[in-house]
matplotlib code that plots the C-alpha trace (Angstrom):
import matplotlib.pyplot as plt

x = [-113.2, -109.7, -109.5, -107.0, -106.0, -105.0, -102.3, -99.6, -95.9, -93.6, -90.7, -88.7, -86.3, -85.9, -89.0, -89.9, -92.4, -92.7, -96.4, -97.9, -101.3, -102.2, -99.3, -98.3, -95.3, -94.9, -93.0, -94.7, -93.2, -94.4, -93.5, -97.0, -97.6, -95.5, -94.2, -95.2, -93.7, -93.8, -96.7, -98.8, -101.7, -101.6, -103.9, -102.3, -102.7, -100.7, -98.1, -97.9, -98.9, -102.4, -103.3, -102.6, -105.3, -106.1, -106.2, -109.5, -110.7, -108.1, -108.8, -112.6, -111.5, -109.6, -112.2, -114.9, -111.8, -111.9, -115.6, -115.2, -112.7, -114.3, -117.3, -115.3, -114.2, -117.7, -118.7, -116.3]
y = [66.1, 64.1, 62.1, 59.0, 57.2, 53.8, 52.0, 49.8, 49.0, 48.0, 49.5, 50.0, 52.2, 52.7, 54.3, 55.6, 53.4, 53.3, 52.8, 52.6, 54.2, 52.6, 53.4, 56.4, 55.8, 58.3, 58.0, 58.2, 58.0, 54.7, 55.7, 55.5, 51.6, 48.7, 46.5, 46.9, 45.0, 45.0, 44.2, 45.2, 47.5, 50.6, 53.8, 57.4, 60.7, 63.9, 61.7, 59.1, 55.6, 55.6, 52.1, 48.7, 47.3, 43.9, 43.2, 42.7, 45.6, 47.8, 46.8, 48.0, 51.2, 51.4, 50.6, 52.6, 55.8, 54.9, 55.7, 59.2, 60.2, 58.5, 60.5, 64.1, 64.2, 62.5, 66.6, 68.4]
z = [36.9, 36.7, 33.3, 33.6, 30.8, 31.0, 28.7, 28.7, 30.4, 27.7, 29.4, 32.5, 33.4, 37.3, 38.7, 35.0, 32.6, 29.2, 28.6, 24.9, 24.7, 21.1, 19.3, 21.2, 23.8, 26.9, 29.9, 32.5, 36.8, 38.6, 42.2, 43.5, 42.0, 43.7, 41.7, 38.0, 35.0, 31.4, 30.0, 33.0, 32.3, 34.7, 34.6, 34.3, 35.3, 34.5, 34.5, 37.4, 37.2, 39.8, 40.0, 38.0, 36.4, 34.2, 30.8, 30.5, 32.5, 30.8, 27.1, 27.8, 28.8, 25.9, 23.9, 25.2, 25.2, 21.7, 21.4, 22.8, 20.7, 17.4, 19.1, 19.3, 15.6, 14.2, 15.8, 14.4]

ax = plt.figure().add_subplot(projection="3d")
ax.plot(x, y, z, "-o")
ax.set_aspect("equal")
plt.show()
């Protein structure tokens, strides 16, 4: 199972993205996702930039990522 995580552009360097995951800030390589900007929502895995996605679509990810992990430490 591949888990991709999506978050957001908030900086561009080349073919290397800043993108902010709620606070946390990674860079992350955008070779494989024509033309992204800053602000633009893309979804990650180990480390690439998979696919662009919209706000709206992407903050309900977020959200319901925020469920699972508010979900993993109610366990533990």
């Amino acid at each position: 199972m591949c888990l991709a995580i999506p978050g957001k552009v908030v900086e561009l360097r080349g073919l290397i993205a800043i993108v902010d995951y709620g606070g946390v800030r990674r860079e992350v390589r955008v070779d494989f996702v024509p033309d992204v900007k800053i602000g633009d929502y893309v979804i990650v895995h180990t480390g690439f930039a998979i696919e662009k996605m919209d706000e709206k679509a992407a903050k309900r990810s977020i959200e319901a990522w925020d469920e699972v992990l508010e979900g993993i430490s109610d366990e533990q």
